[in-house]
Backbone as XML, in Angstrom:
<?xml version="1.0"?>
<chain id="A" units="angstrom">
  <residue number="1" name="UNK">
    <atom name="N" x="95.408" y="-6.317" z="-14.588"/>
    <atom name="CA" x="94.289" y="-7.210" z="-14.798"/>
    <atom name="C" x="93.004" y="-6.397" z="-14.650"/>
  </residue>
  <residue number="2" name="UNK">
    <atom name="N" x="92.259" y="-6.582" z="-15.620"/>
    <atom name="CA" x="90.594" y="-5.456" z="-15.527"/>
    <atom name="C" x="89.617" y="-6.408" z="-14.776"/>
  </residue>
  <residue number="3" name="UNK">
    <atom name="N" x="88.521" y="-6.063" z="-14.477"/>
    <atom name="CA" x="87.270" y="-6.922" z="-13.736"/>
    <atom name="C" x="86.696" y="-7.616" z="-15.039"/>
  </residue>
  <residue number="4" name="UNK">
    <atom name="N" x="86.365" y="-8.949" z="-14.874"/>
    <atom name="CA" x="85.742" y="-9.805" z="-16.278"/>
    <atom name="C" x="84.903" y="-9.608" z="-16.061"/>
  </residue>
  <residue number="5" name="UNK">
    <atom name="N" x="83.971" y="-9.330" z="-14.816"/>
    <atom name="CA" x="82.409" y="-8.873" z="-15.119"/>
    <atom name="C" x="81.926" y="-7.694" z="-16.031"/>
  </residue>
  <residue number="6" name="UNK">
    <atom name="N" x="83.090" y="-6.568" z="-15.291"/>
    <atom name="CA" x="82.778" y="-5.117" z="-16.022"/>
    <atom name="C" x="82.671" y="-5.616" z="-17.503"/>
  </residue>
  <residue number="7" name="UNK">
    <atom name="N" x="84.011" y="-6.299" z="-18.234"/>
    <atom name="CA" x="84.155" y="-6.472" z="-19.316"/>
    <atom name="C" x="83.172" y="-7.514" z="-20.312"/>
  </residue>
  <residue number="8" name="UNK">
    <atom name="N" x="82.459" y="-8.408" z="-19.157"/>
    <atom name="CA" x="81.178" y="-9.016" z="-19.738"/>
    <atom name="C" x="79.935" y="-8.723" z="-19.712"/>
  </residue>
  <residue number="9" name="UNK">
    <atom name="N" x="79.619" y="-7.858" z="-18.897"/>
    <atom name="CA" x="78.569" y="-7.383" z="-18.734"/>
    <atom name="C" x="78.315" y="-6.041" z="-19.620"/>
  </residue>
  <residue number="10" name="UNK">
    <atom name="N" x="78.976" y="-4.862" z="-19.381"/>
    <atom name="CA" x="79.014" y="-3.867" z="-19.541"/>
    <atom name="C" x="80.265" y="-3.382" z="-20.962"/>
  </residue>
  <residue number="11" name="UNK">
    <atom name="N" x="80.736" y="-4.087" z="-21.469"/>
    <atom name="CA" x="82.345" y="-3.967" z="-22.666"/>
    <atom name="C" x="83.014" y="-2.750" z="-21.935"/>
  </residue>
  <residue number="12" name="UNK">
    <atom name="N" x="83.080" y="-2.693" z="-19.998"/>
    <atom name="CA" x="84.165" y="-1.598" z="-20.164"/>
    <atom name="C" x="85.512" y="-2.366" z="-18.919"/>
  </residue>
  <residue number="13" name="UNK">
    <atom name="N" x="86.126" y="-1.430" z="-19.096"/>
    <atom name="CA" x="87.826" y="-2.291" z="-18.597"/>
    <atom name="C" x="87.861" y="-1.353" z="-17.606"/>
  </residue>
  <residue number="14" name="UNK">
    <atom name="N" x="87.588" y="-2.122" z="-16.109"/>
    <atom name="CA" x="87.559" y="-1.364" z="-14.835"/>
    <atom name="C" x="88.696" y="-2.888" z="-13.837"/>
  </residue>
  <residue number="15" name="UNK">
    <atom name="N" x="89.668" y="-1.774" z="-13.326"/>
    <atom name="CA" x="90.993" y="-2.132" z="-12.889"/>
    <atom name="C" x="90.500" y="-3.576" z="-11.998"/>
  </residue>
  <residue number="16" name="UNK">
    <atom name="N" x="91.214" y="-4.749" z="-11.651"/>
    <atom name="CA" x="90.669" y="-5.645" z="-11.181"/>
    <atom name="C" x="91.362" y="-5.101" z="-9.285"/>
  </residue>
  <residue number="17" name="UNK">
    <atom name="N" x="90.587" y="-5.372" z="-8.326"/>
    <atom name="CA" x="91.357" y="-5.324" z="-6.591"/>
    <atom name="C" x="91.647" y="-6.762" z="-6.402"/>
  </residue>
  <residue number="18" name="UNK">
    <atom name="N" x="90.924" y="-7.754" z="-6.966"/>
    <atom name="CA" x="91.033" y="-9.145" z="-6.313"/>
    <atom name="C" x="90.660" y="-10.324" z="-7.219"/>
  </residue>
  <residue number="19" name="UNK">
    <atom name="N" x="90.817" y="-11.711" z="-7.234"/>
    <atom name="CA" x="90.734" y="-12.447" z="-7.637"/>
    <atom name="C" x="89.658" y="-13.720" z="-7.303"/>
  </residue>
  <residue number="20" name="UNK">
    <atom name="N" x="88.458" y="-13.805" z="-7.822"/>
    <atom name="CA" x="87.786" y="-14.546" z="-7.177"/>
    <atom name="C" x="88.400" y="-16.516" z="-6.981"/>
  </residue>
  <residue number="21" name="UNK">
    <atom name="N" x="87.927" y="-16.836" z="-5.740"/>
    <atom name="CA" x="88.554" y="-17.506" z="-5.134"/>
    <atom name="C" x="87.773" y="-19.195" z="-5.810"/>
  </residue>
  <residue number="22" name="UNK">
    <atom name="N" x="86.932" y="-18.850" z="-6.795"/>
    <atom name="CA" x="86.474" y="-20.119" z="-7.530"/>
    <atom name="C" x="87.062" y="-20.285" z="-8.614"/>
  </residue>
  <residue number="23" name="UNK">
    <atom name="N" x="86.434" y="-19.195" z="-9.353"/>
    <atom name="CA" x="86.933" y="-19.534" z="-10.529"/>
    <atom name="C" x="88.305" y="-18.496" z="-11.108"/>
  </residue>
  <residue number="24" name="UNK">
    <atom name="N" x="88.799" y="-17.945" z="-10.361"/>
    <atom name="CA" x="89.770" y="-17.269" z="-10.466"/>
    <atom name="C" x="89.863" y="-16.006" z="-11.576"/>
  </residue>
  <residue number="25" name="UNK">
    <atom name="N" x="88.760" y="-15.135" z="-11.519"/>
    <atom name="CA" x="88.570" y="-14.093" z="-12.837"/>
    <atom name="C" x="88.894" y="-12.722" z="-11.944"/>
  </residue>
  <residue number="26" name="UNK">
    <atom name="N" x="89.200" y="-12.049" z="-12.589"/>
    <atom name="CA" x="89.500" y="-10.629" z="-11.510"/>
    <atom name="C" x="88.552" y="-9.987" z="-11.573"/>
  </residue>
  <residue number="27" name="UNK">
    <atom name="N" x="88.432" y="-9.068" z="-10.084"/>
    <atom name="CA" x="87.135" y="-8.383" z="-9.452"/>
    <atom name="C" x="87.350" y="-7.250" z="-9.170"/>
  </residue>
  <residue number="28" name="UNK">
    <atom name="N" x="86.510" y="-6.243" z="-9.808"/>
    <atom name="CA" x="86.769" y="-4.719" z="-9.456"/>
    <atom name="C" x="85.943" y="-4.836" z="-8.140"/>
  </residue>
  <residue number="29" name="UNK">
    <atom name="N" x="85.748" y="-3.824" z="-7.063"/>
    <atom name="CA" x="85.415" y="-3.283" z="-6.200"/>
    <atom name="C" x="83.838" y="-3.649" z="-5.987"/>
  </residue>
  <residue number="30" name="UNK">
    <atom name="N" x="83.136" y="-3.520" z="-7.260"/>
    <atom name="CA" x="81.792" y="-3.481" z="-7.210"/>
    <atom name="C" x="81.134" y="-4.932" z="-7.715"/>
  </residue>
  <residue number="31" name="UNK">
    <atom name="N" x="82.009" y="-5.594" z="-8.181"/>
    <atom name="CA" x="81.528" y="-7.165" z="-8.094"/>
    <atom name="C" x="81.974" y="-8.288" z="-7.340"/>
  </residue>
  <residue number="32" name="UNK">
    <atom name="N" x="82.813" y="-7.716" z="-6.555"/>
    <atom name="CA" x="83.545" y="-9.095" z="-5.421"/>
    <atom name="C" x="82.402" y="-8.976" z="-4.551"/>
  </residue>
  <residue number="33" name="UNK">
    <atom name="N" x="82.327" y="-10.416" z="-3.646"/>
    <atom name="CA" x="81.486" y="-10.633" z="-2.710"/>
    <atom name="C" x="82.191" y="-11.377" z="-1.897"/>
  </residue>
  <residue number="34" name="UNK">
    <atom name="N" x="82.560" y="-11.073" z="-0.582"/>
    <atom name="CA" x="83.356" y="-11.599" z="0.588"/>
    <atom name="C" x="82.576" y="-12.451" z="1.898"/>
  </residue>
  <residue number="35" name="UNK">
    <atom name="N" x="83.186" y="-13.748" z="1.946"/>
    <atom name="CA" x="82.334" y="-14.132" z="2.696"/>
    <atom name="C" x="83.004" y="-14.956" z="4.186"/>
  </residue>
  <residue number="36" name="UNK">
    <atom name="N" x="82.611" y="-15.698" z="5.082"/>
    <atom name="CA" x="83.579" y="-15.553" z="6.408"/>
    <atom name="C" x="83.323" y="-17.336" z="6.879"/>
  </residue>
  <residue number="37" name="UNK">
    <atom name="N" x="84.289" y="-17.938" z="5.573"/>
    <atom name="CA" x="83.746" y="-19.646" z="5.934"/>
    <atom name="C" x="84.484" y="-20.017" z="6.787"/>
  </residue>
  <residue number="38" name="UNK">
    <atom name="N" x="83.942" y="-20.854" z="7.819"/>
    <atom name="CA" x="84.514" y="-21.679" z="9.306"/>
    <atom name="C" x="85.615" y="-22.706" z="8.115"/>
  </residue>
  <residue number="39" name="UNK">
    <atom name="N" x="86.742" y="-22.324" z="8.890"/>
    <atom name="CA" x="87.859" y="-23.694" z="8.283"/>
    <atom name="C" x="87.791" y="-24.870" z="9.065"/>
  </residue>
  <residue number="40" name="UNK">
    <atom name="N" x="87.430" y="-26.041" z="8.251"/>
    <atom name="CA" x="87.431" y="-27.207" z="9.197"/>
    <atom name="C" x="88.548" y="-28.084" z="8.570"/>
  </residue>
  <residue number="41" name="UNK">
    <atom name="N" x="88.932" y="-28.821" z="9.838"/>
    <atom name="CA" x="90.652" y="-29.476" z="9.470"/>
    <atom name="C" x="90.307" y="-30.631" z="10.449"/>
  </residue>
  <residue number="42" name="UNK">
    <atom name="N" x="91.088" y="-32.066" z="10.160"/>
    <atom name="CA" x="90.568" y="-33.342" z="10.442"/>
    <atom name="C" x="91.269" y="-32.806" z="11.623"/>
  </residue>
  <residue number="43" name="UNK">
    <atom name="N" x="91.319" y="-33.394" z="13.053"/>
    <atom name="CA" x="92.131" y="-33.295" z="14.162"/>
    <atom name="C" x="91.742" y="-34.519" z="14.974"/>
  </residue>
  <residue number="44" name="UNK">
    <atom name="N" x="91.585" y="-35.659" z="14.577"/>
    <atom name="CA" x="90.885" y="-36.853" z="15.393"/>
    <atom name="C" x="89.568" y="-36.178" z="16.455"/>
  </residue>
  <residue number="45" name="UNK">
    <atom name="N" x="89.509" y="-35.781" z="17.576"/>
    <atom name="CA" x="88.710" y="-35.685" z="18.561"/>
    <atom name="C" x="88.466" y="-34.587" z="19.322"/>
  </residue>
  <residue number="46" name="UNK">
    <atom name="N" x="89.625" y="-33.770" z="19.112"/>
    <atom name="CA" x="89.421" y="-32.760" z="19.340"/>
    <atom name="C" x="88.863" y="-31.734" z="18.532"/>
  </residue>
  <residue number="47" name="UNK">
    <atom name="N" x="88.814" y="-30.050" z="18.595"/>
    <atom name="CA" x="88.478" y="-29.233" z="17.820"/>
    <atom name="C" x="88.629" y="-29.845" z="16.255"/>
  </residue>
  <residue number="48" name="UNK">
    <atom name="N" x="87.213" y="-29.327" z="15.648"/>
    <atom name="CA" x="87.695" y="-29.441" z="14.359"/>
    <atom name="C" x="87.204" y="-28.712" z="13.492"/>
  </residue>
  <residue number="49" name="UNK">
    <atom name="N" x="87.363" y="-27.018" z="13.800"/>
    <atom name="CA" x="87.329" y="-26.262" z="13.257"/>
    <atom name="C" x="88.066" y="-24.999" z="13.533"/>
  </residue>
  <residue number="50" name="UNK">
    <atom name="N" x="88.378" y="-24.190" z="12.934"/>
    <atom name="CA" x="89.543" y="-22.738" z="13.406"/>
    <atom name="C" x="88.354" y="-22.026" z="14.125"/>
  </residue>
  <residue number="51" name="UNK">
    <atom name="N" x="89.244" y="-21.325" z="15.035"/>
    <atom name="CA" x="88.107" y="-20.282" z="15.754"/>
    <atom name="C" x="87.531" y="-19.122" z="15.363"/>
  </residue>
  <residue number="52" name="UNK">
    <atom name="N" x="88.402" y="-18.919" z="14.508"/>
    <atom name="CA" x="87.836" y="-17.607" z="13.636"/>
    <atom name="C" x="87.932" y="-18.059" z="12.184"/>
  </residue>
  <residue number="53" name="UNK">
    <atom name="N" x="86.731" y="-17.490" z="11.645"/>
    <atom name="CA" x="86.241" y="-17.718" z="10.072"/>
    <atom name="C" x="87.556" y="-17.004" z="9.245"/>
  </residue>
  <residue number="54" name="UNK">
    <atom name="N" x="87.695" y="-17.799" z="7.961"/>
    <atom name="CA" x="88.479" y="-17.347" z="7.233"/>
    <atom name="C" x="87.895" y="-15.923" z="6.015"/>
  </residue>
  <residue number="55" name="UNK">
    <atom name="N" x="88.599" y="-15.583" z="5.347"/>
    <atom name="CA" x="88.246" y="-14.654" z="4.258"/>
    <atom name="C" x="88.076" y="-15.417" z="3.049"/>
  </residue>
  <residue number="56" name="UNK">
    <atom name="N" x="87.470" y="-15.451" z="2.221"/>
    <atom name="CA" x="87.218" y="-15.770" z="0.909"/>
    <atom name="C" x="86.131" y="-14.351" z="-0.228"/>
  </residue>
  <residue number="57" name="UNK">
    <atom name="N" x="87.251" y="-14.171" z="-1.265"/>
    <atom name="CA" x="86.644" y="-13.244" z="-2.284"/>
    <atom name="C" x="85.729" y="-14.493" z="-3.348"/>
  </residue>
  <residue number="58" name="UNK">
    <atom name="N" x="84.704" y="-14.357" z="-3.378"/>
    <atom name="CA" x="84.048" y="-14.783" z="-4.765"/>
    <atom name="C" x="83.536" y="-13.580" z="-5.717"/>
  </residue>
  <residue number="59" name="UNK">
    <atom name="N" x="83.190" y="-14.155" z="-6.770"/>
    <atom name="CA" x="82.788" y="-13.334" z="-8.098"/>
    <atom name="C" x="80.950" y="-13.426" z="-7.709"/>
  </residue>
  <residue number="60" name="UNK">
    <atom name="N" x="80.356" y="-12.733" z="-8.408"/>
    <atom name="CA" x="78.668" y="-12.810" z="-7.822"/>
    <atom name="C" x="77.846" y="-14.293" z="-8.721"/>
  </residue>
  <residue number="61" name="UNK">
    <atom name="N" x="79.078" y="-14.371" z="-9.778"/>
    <atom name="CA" x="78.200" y="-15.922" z="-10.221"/>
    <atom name="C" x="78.572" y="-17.187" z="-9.595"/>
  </residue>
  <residue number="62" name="UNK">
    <atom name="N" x="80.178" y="-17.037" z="-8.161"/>
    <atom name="CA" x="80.749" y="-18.436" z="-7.851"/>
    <atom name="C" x="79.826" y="-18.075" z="-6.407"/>
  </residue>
  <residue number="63" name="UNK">
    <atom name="N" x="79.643" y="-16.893" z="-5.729"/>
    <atom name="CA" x="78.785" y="-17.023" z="-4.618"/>
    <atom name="C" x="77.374" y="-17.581" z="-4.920"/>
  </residue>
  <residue number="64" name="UNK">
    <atom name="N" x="76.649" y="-17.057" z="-5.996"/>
    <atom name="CA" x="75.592" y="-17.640" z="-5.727"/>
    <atom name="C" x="75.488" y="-19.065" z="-6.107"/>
  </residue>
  <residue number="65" name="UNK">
    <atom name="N" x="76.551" y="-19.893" z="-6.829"/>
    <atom name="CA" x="76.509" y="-21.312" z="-6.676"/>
    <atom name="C" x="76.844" y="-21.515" z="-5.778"/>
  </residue>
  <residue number="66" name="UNK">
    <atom name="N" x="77.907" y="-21.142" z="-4.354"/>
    <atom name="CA" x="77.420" y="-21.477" z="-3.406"/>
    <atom name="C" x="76.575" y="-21.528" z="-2.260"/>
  </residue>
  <residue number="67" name="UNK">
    <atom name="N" x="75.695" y="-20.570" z="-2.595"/>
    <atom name="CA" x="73.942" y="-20.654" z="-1.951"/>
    <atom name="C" x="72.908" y="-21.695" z="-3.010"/>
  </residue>
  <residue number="68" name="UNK">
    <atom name="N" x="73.520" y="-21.783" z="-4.265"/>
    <atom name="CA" x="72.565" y="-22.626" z="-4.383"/>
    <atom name="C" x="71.769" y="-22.072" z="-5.163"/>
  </residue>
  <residue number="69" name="UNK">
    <atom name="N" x="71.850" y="-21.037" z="-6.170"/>
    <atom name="CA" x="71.259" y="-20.062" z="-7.019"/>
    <atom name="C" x="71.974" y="-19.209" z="-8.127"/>
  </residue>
  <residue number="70" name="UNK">
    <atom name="N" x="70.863" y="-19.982" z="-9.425"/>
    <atom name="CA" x="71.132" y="-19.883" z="-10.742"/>
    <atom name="C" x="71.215" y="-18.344" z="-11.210"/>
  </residue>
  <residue number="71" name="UNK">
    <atom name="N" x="72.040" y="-18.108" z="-11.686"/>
    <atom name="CA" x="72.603" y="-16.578" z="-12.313"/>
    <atom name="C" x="72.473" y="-16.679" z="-13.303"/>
  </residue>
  <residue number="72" name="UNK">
    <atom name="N" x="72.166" y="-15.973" z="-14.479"/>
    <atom name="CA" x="72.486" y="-15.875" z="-15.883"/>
    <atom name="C" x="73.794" y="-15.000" z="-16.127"/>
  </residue>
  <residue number="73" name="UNK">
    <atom name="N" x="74.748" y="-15.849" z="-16.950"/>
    <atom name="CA" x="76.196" y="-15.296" z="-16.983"/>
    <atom name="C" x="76.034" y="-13.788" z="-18.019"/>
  </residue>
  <residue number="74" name="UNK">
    <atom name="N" x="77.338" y="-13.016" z="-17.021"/>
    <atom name="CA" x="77.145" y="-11.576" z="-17.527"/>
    <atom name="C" x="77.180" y="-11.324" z="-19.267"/>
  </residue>
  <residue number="75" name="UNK">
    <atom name="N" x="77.470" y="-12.124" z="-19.916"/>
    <atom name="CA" x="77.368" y="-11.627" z="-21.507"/>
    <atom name="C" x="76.343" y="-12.010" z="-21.564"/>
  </residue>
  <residue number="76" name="UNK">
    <atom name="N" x="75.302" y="-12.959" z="-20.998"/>
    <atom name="CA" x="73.299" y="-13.073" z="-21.149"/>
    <atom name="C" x="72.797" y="-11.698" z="-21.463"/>
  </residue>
  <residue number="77" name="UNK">
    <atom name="N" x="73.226" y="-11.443" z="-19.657"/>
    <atom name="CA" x="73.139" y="-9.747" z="-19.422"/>
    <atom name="C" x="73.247" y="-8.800" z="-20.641"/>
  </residue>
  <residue number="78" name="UNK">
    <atom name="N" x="74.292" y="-9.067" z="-20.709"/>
    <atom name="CA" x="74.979" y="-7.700" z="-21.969"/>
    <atom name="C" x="73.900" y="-8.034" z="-23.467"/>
  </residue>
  <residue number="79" name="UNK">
    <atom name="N" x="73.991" y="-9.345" z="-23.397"/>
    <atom name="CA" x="73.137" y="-9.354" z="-25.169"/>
    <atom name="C" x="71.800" y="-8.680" z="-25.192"/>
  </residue>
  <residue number="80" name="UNK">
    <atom name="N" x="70.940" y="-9.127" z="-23.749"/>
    <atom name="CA" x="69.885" y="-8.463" z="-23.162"/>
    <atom name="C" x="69.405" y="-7.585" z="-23.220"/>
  </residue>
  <residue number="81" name="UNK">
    <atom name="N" x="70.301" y="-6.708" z="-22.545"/>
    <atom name="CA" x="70.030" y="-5.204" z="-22.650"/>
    <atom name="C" x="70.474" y="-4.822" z="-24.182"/>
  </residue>
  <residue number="82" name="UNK">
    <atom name="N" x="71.316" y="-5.007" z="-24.947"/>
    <atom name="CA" x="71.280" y="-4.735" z="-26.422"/>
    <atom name="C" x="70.432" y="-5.115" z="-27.020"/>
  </residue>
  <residue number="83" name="UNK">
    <atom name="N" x="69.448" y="-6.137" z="-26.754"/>
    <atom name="CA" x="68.562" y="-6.236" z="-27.661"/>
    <atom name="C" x="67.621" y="-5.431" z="-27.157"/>
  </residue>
  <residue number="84" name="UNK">
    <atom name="N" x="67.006" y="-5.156" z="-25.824"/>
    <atom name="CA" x="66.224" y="-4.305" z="-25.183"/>
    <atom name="C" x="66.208" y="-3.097" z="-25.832"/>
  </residue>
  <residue number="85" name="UNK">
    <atom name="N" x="67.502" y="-2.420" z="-25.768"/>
    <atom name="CA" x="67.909" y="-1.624" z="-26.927"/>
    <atom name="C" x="67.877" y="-0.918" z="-27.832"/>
  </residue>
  <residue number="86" name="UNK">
    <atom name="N" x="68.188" y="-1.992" z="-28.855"/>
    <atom name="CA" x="67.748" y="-1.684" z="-29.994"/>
    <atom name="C" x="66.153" y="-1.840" z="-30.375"/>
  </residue>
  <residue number="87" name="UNK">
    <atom name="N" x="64.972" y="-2.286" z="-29.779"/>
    <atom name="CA" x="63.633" y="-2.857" z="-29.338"/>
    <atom name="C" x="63.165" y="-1.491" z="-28.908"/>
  </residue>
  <residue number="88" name="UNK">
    <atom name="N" x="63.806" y="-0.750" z="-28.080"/>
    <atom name="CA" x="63.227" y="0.508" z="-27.750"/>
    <atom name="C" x="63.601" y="2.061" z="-28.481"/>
  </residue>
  <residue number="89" name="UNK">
    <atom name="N" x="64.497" y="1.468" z="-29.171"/>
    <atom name="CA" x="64.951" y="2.957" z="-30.238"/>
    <atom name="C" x="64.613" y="3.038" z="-31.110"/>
  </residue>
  <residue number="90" name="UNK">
    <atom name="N" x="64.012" y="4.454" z="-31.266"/>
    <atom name="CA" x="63.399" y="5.367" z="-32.314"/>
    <atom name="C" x="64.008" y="4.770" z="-33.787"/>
  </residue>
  <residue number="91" name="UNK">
    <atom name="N" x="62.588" y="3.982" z="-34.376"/>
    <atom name="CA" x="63.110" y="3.511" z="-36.216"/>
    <atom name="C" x="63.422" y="4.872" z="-36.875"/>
  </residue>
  <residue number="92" name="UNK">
    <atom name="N" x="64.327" y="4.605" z="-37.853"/>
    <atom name="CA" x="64.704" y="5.867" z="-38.140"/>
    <atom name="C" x="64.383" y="5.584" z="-39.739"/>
  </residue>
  <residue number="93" name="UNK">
    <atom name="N" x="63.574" y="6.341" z="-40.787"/>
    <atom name="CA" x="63.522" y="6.370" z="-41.861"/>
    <atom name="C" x="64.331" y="5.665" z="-42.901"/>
  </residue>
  <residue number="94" name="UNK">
    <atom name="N" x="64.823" y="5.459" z="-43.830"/>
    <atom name="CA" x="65.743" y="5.011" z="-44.609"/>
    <atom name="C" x="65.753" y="6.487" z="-45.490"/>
  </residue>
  <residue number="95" name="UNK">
    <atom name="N" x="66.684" y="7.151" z="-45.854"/>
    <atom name="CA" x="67.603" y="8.169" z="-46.539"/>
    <atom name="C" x="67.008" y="7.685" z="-48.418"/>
  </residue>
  <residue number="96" name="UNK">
    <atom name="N" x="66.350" y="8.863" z="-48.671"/>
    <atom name="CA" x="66.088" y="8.745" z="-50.060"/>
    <atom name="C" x="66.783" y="9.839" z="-50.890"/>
  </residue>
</chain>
């Protein structure tokens, strides 16, 4: 499985380590974001939460919906910078 960011952002195929835990797309090394959520579980009256935080992998567009902050999805990115691009490269004559 490759990282879908690498492959949306950037068109290159970099090996996936993990699986984000929202939306389930695979994550190379340099786009997972790990975070340490308190598990809470009904228990009538007593404790009602684990004592130690759990692990969760997200992708950098399912973390920042859960802070609460709008991302532009990585092929935005990618069209972006191609048009940036082509916007900044030398016009080249037409061949007579």
């Amino acid at each position: 499985m490759n990282c879908y960011d690498c492959h949306a952002s950037e068109g290159t195929d970099t090996a996936a380590v993990a699986v984000c835990h929202g939306c389930n797309s695979g994550l190379c090394p340099g786009h997972l974001r790990i975070t340490r959520p308190v598990v809470h579980r009904v228990n009538g009256t007593g404790v009602s939460h684990s004592p130690a935080p759990a692990r969760q992998v997200l992708c950098a567009t399912c973390h920042a919906a859960a802070q609460g902050v709008a991302l532009p999805a990585p092929s935005t990115e990618r069209t972006e910078r191609a048009d940036r691009a082509e916007r900044t490269a030398p016009r080249r004559s037409p061949v007579t």
